[in-house]
C-alpha positions as CSV (number, residue, x, y, z in Angstrom):
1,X,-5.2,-31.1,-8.1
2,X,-7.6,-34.0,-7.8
3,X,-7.7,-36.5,-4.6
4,X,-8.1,-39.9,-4.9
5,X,-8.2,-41.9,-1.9
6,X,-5.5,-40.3,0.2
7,X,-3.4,-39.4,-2.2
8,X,-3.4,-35.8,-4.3
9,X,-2.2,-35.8,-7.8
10,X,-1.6,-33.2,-10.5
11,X,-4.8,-33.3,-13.0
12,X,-3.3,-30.8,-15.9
13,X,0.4,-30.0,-17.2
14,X,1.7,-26.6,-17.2
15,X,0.2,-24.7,-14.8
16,X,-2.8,-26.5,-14.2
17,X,-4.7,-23.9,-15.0
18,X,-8.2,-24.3,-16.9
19,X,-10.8,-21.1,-17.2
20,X,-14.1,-22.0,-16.3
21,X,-16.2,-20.6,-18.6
22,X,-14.1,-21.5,-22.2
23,X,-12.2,-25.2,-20.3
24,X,-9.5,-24.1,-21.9
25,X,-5.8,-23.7,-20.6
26,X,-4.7,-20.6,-18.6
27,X,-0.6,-20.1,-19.3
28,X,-0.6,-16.8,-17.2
29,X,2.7,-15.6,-19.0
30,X,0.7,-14.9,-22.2
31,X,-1.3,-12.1,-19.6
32,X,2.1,-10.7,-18.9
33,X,2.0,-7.3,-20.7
34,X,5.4,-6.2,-23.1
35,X,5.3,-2.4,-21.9
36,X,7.7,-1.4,-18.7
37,X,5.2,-1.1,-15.6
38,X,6.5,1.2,-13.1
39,X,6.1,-0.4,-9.3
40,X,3.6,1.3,-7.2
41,X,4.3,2.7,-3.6
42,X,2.4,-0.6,-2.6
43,X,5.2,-3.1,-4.6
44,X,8.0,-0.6,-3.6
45,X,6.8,-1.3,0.1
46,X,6.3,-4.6,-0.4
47,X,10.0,-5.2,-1.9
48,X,11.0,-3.3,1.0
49,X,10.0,-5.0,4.2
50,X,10.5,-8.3,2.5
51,X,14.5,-7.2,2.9
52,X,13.9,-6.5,6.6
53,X,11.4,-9.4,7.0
54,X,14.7,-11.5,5.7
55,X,17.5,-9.6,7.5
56,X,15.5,-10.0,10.6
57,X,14.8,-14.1,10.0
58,X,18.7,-14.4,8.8
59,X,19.6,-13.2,12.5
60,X,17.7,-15.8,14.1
61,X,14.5,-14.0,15.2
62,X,11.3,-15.6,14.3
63,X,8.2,-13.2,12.2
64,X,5.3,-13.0,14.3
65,X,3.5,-11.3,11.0
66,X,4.1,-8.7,8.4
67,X,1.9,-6.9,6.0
68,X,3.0,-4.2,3.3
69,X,0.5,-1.1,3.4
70,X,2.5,2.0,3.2
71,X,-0.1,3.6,5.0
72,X,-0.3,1.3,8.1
73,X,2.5,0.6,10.4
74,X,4.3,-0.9,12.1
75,X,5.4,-3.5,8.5
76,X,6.6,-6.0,11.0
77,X,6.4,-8.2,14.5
78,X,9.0,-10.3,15.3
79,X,10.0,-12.5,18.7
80,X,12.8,-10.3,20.3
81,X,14.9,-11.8,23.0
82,X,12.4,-10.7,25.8
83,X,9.0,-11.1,23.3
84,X,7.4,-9.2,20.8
85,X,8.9,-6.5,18.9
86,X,7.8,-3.9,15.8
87,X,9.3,-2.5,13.4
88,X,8.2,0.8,11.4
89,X,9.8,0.1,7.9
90,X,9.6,3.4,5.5
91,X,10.2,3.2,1.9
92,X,11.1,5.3,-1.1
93,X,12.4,5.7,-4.7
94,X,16.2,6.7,-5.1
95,X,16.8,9.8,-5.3
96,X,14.1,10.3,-2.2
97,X,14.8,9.6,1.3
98,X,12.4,7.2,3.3
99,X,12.0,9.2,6.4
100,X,10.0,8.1,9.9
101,X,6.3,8.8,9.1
102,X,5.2,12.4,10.5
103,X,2.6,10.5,13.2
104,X,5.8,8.2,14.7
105,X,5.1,8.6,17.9
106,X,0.9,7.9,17.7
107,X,2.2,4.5,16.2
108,X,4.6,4.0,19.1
109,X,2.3,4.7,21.6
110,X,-0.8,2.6,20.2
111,X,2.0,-0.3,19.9
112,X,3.7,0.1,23.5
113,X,0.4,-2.0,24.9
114,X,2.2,-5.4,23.0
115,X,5.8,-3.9,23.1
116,X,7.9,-1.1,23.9
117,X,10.7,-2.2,22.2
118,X,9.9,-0.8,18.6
119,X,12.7,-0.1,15.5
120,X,12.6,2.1,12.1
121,X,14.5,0.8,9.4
122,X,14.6,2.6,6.0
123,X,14.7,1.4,3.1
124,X,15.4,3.4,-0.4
125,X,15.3,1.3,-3.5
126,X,17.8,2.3,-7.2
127,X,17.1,1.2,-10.9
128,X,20.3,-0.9,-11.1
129,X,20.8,0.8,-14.2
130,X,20.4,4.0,-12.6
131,X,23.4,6.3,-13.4
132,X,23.2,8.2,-9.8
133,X,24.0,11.4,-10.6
134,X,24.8,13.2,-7.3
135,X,22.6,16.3,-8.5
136,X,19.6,13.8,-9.4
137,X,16.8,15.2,-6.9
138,X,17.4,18.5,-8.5
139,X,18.1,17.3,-12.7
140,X,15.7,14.4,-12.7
141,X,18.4,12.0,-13.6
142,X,17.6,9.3,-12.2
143,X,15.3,5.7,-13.4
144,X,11.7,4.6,-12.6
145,X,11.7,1.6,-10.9
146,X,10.1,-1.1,-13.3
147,X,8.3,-4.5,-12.7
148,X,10.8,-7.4,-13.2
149,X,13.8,-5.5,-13.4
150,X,16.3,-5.3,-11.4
151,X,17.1,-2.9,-8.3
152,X,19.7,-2.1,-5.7
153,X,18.5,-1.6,-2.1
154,X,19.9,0.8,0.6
155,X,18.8,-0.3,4.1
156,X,19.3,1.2,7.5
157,X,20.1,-0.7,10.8
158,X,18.0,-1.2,13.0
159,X,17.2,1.8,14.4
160,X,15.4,1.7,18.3
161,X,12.4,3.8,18.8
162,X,13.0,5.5,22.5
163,X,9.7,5.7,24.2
164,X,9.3,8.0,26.8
């Protein structure tokens, strides 16, 4: 982008992007590599309290912020009806079940200073090829999750944290 006067205009087509050291084009899909990637815990969380980020929004509640560390909670703030409110979003890989995390009640303690009105919502995430075989946790039949394909979420209510 290049400003002239008050106005911003596009300088390059494509992408626009131009490496610094050769000034040549950048077309990132040419970096995009043609072996399956599995997603990491960090994507697979990511994925996952996007959904809740949007099912929350869709209802009419407004994000106060979200961040997608699997080893940092709570995922999400949003404006409840009476101010802020968290949610604890777990995450797993189908067969798996994404369970509260072990130290629950640290996280709703060191939270009840903004809020006391905390949720869990989990969130388990299936190849959409997969086959799901009943006895998968047990056979291994089931699919990796892979970059850029697609994948069927299971996701929980809102589920209220009681504090004591």
């Amino acid at each position: 982008m290049k400003k002239t006067d008050d106005e911003w205009s596009v300088m390059n087509d494509g992408w626009g992007l131009i490496n610094p050291e050769t000034d040549k084009e950048i077309i990132p899909e040419n970096f995009v590599p043609a072996e399956s990637i599995e997603m990491t815990d960090w994507e697979v969380q990511d994925v996952a309290v996007t959904i809740v980020k949007n099912k929350i929004e869709d209802s009419g509640k407004e994000s106060m912020s979200w961040q997608s560390n699997p080893q940092i909670h709570p995922a999400l703030w949003f404006v409840g009806d009476n101010g802020p409110e968290f949610v604890v979003v777990s995450s797993a890989r189908y067969p798996k079940k994404a369970l509260p995390p072990q130290n629950i009640d640290d996280i709703k303690k060191s939270n009840s200073r903004m809020s006391d009105i905390g949720y869990f919502v989990s969130v388990v995430l299936a190849s959409s090829d997969d086959p799901f075989d009943p006895e998968a946790e047990d056979n291994g039949n089931f699919l990796p999750l892979i970059r850029g394909e697609g994948f069927i979420p299971k996701v929980s209510e809102l589920i209220p944290l009681t504090f004591n």
